[in-house]
Every structure is written in C-alpha cells, then in structure tokens.
C-alpha positions in Angstrom: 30.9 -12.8 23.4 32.1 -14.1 20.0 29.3 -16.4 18.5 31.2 -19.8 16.6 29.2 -20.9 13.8 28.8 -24.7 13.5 31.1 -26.0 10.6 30.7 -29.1 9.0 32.7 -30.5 6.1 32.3 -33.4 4.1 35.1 -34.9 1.8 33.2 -35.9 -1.3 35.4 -39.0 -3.1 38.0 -37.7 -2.0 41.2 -37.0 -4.8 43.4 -40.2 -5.1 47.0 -40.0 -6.7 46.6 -43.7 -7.7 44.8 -44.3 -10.7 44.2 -47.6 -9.9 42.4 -47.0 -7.1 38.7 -47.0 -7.9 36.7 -44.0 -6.1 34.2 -46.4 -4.1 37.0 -47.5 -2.1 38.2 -44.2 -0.8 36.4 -43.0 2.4 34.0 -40.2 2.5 35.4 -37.9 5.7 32.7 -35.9 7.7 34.6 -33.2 10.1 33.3 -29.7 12.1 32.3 -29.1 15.6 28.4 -29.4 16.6 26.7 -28.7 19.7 25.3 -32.1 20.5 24.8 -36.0 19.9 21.6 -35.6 18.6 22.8 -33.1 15.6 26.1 -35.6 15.4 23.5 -38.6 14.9 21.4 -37.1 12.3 24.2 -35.8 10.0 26.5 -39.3 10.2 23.3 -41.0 9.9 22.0 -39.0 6.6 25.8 -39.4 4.9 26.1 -42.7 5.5 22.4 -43.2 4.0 23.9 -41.0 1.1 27.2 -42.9 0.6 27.0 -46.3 2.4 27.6 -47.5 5.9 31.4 -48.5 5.6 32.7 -45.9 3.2 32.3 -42.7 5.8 34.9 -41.8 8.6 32.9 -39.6 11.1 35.7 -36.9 12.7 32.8 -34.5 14.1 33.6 -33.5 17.6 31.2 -32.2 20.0 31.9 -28.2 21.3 30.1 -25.1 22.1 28.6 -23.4 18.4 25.6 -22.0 17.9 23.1 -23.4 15.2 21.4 -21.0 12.6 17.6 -22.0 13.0 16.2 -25.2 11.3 20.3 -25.5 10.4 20.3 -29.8 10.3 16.7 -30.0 8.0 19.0 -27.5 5.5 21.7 -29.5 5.8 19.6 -32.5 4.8 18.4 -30.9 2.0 21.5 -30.4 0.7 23.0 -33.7 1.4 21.7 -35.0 -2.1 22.1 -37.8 -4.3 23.3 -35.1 -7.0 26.5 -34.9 -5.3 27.7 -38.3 -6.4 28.5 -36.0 -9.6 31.3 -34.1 -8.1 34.4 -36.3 -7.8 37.2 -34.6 -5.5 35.2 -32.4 -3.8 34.6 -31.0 -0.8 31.1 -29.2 0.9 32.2 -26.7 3.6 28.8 -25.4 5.7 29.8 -23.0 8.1 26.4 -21.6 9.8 24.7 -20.2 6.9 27.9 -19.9 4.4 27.8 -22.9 1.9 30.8 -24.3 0.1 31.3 -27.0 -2.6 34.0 -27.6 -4.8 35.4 -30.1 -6.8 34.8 -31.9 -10.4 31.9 -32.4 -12.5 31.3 -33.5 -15.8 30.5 -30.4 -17.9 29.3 -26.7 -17.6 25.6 -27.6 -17.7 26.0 -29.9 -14.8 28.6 -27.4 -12.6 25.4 -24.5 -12.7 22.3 -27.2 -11.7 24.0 -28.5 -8.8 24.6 -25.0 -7.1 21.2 -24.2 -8.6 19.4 -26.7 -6.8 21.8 -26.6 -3.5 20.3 -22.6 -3.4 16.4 -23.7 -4.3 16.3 -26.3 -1.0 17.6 -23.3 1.3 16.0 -20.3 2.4 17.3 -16.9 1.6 19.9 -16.4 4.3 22.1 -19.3 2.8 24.9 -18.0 0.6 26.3 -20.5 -2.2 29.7 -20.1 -3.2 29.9 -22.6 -6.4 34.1 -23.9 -6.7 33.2 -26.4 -8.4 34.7 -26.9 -12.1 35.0 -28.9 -15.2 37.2 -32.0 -15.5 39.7 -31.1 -18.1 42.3 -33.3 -20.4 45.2 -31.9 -19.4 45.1 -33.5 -16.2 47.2 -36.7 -17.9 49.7 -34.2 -19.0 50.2 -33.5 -14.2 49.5 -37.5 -14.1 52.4 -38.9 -16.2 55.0 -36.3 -15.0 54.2 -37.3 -11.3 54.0 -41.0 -12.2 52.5 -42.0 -9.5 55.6 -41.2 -7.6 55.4 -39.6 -4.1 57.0 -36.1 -3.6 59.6 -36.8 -0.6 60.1 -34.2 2.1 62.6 -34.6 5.1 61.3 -36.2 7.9 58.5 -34.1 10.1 59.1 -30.6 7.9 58.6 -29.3 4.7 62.0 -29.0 3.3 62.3 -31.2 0.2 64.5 -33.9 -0.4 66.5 -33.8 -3.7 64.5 -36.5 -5.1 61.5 -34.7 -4.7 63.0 -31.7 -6.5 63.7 -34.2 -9.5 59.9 -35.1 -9.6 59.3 -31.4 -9.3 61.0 -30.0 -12.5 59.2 -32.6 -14.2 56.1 -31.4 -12.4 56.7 -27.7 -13.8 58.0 -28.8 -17.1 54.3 -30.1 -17.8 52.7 -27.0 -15.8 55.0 -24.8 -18.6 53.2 -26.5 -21.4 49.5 -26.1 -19.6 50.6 -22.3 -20.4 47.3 -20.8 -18.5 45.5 -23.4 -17.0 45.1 -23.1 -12.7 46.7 -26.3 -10.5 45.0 -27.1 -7.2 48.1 -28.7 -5.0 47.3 -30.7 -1.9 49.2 -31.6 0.7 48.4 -34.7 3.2 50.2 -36.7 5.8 49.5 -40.0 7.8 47.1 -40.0 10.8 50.2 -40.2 13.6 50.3 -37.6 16.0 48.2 -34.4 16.4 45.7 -33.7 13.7 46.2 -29.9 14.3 49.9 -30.3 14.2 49.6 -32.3 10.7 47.3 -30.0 8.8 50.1 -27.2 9.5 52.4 -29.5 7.4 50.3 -30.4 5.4 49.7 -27.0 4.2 53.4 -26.2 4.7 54.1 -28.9 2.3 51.9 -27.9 -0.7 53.3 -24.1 0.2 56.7 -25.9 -0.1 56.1 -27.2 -3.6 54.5 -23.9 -4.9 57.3 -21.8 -4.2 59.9 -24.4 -6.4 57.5 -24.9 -8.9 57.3 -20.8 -8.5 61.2 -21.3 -9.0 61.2 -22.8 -12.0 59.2 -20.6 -14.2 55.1 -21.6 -13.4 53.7 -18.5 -12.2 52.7 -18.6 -8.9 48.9 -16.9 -9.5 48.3 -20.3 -11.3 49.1 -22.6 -8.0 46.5 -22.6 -5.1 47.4 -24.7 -1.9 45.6 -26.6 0.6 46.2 -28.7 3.2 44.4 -30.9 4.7 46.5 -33.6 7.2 45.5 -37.0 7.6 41.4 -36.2 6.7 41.6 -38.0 3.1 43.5 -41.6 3.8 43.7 -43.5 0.4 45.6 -46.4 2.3 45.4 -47.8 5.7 47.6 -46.3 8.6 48.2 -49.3 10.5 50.9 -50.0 8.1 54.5 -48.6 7.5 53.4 -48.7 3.7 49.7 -47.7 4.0 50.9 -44.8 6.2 53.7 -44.0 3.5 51.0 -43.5 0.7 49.2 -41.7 2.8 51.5 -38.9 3.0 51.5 -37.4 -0.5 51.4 -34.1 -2.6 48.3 -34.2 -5.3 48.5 -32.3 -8.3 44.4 -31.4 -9.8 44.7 -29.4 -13.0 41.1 -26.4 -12.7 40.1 -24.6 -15.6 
C-alpha cells in the first residue's frame, strides 16, 4: 500500500504585481490534505495566531495521509514569528521534508531562519533553504511590466498579441539583467475547478518562458510555477477583482 505523507503549505505574503498594494492586505493561504479536524484546528488556529484572524484563507481538506510522529508540535515550532521576514514566500511541509522559499532582507538573515527552522526539529526533518536575497534589479522586471497584465486567450495558454508586446519588453529588461534567475508565476481567478486552474496556471508561466526563450533570455534563467487561484490579490466576486486576479508575476532571484 502506498503511504501519502501529510502536505501542508502556507503562502507567506504572498507576491503582489501592484505596488500599491500594501502586503498586510494580501491573504495568507494555508492548503494540504490532513487526516482529521483536530490537526485542521490546531494548524488554522496557530497561523491565524501568527498572522491575524482575517488575513488567512484556510484551503486544508480532510483525506487519508499518514502523520510522521509528534508531526503538528513540529509544525508549531516552525510556525514562527521569524517568518514575517520572508516576503513572497512559501513553506511546503510534506511529512518530514521541509520547504521555504521566498525573500529576505540580506545573507545573514536567509542562513538564521533555516538555522533555527532545523534547531526546533528533530533529526529526521530535512530543510531545503530557497529562500534568497531581495535584489535591485527587480525595478528594472517592474517598469517593463508596468503594472500591466499579460493577456492570454480565453481558458488556454496561447497569448494574445498584446501580451507578446508586454513580453518583448519583459525580455528586453531580462537581456540587460545578463545573469540574474527570474521566478515566473502564473495565477487565475477562483472560477471553476481548482485542479483544472493550477494546470493553466502552470501552462501559462510555461507559455511565457518559452517566448521570452524566443527572444534571446536563456531559458536556464526562467523557473515556472503555477499556482491557480491560491494567492487572490483582489476579490473574485467581481468582473474586475477576478480580472486582476488572473496575472503572470515576474520575481527577479539572485
């Protein structure tokens, strides 16, 4: 019988194309499968106490995974006030596999926070640190993008002209960022399947790497994600909210 691990993941202030937009107002998504309402209880309950009662959208769903022992007291631990420091991030704890990624402030503070994640577990916890320094250059992404949205035909991943126009300005900049890694992510609106939208979501961001391959930015320097309608920056009540919601981000790594 294959064993399913619980996986939770946690959506740390989430990216935002609009600069505008202060962090505080973005919610903080909690997603995975765990075995029961008790576990489901404890981890909302600890993330809210982390980040605020309104600002955390709880997607857990209930299903048939096995807990590593003592797995929510380790989770606990590393639930943290530290990780207010990492802006854009994601933690990813899959049974004993640990995760975290995003921005932090300098070098010093990128090692401590993976440090201290690794000192509250036991042994049998692995840490994989992605996180990374902010850099400058990210201005360089943000004024060729202009807070414009990268348009795609209706329900697929096949880009609209006007969205190729943004684009070469997108790889223009990328040209002049010579070495430097882009993190491209690709989200959609919360309408229909959430399954269904994390595929184009991903197709999306795949869609954009191969023009931006196109036109000269080498495609080791692009990595993808998708990740559907899990990081809302508007509301999807609205025709509008729902249109800013689906978006392609641009986050310049080291």
């Amino acid at each position: 019988m294959r064993i399913i691990w619980l996986l939770a993941v946690i959506l740390l202030n989430p990216l935002t194309a609009k600069a505008d937009m202060p962090a505080s107002s973005i919610p903080v998504v909690v997603s995975g499968t765990v075995p029961d309402e008790a576990t489901h209880a404890k981890l909302i309950a600890r993330v809210r106490e982390l980040y605020g009662q309104d600002k955390v959208v709880d997607q857990l769903v209930l299903g048939k995974v096995v807990m590593p022992p003592n797995w929510v007291e380790h989770l606990n631990r590393l639930l943290d006030p530290a990780l207010h420091q990492i802006s854009h991030g994601q933690l990813k704890v899959e049974g004993s596999e640990v995760s975290v990624r995003g921005e932090v402030a300098n070098e010093a503070q990128r090692q401590q926070i993976a440090s201290d994640m690794a000192t509250r577990l036991n042994p049998t916890y692995t840490i994989h640190n992605g996180l990374h320094v902010a850099v400058q250059d990210q201005s360089l992404i943000d004024s060729a993008l202009a807070n414009r949205n990268i348009e795609f035909e209706t329900g697929s991943a096949n880009l609209t002209p006007a969205g190729k126009t943004i684009l070469d300005a997108i790889a223009a900049a990328m040209i002049k960022l010579q070495d430097k890694h882009v993190d491209i992510t690709g989200y959609t609106d919360d309408h229909g399947l959430r399954a269904s939208n994390i595929n184009l979501s991903q197709a999306r961001a795949d869609a954009v790497k191969a023009y931006l391959v196109s036109r000269n930015v080498q495609a080791e320097r692009i990595n993808t994600y998708g990740v559907g309608p899990d990081r809302p920056i508007a509301s999807n009540d609205t025709a509008e909210g729902r249109s800013r919601n689906r978006r392609i981000e641009f986050r310049v790594v080291q």
